[in-house]
C-alpha positions in Angstrom: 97.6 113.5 124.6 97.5 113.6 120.8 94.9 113.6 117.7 95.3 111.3 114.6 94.9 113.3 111.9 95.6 111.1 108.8 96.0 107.9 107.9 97.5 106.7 105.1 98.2 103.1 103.2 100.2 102.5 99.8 100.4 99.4 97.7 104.2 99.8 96.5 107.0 101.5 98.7 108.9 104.9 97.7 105.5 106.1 96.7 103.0 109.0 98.5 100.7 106.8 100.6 96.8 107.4 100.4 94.3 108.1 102.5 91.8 106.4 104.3 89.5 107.3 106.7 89.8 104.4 108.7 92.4 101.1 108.9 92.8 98.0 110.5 96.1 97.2 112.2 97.0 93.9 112.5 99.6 92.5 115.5 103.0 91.8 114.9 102.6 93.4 111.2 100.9 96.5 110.5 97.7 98.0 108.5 96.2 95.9 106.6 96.7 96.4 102.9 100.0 98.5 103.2 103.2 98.0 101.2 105.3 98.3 104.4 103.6 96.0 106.5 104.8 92.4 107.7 106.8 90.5 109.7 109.5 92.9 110.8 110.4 96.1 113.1 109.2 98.9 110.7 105.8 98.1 110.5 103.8 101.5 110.9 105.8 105.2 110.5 104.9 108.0 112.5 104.7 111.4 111.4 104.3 115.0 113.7 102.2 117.6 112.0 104.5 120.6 112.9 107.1 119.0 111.2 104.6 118.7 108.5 103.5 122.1 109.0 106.7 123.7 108.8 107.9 122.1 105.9 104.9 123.1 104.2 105.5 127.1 105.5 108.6 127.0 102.6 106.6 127.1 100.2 106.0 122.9 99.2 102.6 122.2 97.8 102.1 118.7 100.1 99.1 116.3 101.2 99.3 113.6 104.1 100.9 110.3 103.2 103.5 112.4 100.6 106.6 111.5 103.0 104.9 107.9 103.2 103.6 107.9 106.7 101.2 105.9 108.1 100.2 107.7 110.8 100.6 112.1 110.7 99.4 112.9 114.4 99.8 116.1 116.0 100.5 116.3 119.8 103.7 114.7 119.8 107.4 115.5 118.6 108.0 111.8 117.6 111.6 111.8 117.5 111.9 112.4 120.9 110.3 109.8 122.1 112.9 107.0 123.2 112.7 103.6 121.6 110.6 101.6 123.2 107.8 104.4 124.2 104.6 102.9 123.9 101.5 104.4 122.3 97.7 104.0 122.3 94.6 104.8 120.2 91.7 102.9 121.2 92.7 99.3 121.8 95.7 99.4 119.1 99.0 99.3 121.2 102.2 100.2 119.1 105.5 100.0 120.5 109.1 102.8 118.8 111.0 100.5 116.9 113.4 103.1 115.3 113.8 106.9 115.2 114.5 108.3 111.6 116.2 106.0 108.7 118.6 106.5 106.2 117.1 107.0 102.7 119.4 104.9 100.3 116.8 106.2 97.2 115.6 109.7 97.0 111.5 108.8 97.1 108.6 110.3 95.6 108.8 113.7 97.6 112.5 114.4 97.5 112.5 114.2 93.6 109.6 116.8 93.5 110.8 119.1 96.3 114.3 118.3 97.1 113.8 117.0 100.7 111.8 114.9 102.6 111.6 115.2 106.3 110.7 111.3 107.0 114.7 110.4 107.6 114.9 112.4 110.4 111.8 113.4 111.9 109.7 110.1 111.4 109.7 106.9 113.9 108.7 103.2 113.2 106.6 101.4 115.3 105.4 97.6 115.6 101.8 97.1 116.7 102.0 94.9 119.6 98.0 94.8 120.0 95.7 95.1 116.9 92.2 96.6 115.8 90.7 99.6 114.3 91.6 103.4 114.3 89.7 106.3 112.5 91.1 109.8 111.7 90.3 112.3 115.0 91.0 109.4 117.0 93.2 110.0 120.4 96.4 109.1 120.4 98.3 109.2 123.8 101.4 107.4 125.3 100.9 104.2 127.0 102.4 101.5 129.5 100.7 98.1 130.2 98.0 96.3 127.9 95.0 95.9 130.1 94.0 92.0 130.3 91.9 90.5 127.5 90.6 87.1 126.9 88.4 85.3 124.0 86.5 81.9 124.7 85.8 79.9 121.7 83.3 77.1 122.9 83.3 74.4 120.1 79.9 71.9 120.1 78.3 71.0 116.9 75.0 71.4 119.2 75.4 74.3 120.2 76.6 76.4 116.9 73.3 74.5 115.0 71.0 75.9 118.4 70.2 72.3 119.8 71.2 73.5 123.1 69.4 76.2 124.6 72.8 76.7 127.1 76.9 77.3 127.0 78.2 76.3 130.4 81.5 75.9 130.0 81.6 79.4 128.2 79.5 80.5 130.9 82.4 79.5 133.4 85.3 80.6 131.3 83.7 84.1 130.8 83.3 84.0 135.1 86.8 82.7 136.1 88.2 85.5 133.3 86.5 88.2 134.5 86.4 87.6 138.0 90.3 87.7 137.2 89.9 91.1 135.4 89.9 90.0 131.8 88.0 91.7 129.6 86.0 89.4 127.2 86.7 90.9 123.9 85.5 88.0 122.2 83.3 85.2 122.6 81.5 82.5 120.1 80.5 79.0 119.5 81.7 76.4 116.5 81.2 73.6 115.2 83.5 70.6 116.1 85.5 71.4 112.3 89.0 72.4 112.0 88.9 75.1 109.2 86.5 77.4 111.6 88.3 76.9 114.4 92.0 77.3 112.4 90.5 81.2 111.0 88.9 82.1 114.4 92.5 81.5 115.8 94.0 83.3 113.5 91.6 86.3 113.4 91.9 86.7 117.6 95.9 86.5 117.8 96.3 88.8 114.8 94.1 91.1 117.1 96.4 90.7 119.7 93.9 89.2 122.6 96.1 88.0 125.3 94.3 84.7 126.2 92.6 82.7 123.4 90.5 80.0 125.4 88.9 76.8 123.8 86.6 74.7 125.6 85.3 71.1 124.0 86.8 69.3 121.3 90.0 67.6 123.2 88.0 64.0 123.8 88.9 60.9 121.3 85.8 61.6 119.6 86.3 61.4 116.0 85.1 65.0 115.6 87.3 66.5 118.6 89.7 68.4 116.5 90.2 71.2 119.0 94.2 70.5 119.5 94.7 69.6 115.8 93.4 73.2 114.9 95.4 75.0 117.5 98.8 73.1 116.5 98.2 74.2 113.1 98.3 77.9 114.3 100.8 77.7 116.6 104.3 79.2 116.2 105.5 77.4 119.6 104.0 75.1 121.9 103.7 75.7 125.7 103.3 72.1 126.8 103.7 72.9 130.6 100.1 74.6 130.7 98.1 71.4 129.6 100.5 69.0 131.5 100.3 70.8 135.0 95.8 70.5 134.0 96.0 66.6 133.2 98.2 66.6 136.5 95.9 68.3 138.6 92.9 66.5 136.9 94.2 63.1 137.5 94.0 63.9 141.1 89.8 63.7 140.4 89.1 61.3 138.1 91.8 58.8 136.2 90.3 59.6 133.3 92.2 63.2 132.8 94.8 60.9 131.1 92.7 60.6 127.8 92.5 64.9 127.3 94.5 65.5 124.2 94.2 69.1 125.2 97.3 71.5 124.4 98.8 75.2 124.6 101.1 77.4 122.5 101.7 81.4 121.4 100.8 82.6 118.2 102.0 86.6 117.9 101.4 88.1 120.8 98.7 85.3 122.0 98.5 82.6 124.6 96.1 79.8 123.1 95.2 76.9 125.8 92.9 74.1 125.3 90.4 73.5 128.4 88.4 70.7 128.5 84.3 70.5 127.6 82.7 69.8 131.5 82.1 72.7 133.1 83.1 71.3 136.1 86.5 70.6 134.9 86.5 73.5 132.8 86.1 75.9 136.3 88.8 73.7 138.2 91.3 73.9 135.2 91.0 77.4 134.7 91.2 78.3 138.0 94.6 76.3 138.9 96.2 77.8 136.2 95.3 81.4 135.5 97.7 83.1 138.2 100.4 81.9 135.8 99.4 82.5 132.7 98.9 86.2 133.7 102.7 86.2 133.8 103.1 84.1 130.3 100.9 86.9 128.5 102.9 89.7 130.1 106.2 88.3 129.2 104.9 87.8 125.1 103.9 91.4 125.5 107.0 92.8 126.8 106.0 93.7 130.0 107.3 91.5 132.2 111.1 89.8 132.5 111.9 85.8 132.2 109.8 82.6 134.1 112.8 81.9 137.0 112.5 82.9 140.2 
């Protein structure tokens, strides 16, 4: 077990990072607001405070963030951690990326001091789950994400309060935790594709395993549910909304008019269900074994789909 003891964002690289007393990290690319974020294996640095500590004994005058760390933690020699170690603070989950780099340009620090310890005593990490972490916050190694889920129920109704209930939510948020999900998030929008588009976007970069949708996949003109989720989709999972029409069909004919579909965004599983609560709890339920195994392979945890 370890302590975060400072953390610390810059807007241009090769500078001293400042600090902050608390950040947001953001899945599959890093704190928001920091030079060295984005789409790429570097995305947060990891600092020890002995190392810190010791440089600072020979006399250099330092702060936290002058060897551009993100993260200066004490608890933990991070460069012996192998790649791949997992670590936790609150519900951020980062994953070791790289141990030390090779400094091409002498930064900020070495040109005042003459060294800089970040080259061989720093790692990188990618943040595989997002959300917030403060300064004295734990930080300890970890293994598995636990299972999380967020249900997005879209009725224009409902969002303006012209139905007192949410049953379909209702059933997602039973089936989900009866499956040992938590529910990290759960709303209601109306039936219009820009909401929907920036909810999507604000769970996966979260990281939430399981984004569920109910409503919105009819041939009403204002069903845009699977118009807004292809628009944030990376890559499709058509299997998922195919095997639901297929089991649906065997109830009513009608199954064959849901435009419902599925795909990954980041690290997040995003599947339409249909509006009926009914349908809703017998769609869900056929296909949540499997998409337990879907979420742990995006997240690392689990090998390929053959048996």
């Amino acid at each position: 077990m370890g302590r975060i003891n400072a953390i610390c964002i810059s807007e241009r690289r090769g500078t001293a990072k400042n600090l902050v007393e608390t950040a947001t990290f953001v899945t599959e690319f890093g704190i928001a607001g920091d030079a060295h974020a984005g789409d790429w294996h570097r995305q947060v640095s990891f600092l020890g405070q002995a190392e810190v500590d010791e440089f600072k004994s020979r006399g250099a005058q330092i702060e936290a963030g002058a060897f551009g760390e993100n993260i200066l933690a004490e608890g933990f020699t991070f460069k012996n951690l192998p790649i791949g170690t997992r670590l936790k603070s609150g519900e951020v989950f980062f994953e070791i990326t790289q141990i030390g780099k090779e400094c091409h340009n002498h930064c900020a620090i070495y040109q005042q001091v003459g060294d800089c310890i970040m080259p061989r005593e720093g790692v990188f990490a990618r943040v595989l789950h997002g959300g917030k972490i403060s300064v004295g916050d734990d930080l300890e190694l970890a293994e598995k994400i636990p299972l999380d889920a967020a249900i997005i129920t879209m009725s224009d109704r409902g969002f303006h309060g012209l139905r007192d209930e949410d049953i379909s939510g209702d059933r997602c948020e039973k089936v989900l935790s009866d499956a040992g999900y938590k529910i990290s998030a759960r709303t209601i929008l109306p039936d219009v594709k820009k909401f929907l588009v920036d909810k999507l976007l604000e769970l996966s970069d979260a990281g939430i395993g399981l984004i569920v949708t109910t409503g919105g996949t009819g041939f009403s003109i204002r069903d845009i549910t699977p118009e807004a989720t292809l628009e944030v989709c990376t890559r499709l999972a058509p299997g998922i909304p195919e095997a639901m029409r297929n089991f649906s069909m065997q109830k009513t004919r009608r199954a064959m008019l849901s435009r419902a579909v599925a795909g990954i965004r980041k690290r997040s599983l995003i599947v339409n269900l249909p509006g009926s609560p009914k349908a809703v709890d017998e769609c869900l339920n056929f296909v949540l074994p499997e998409l337990q195994h879907g979420i742990e392979i995006l997240r690392g945890e689990d090998g390929n789909c053959a048996r």
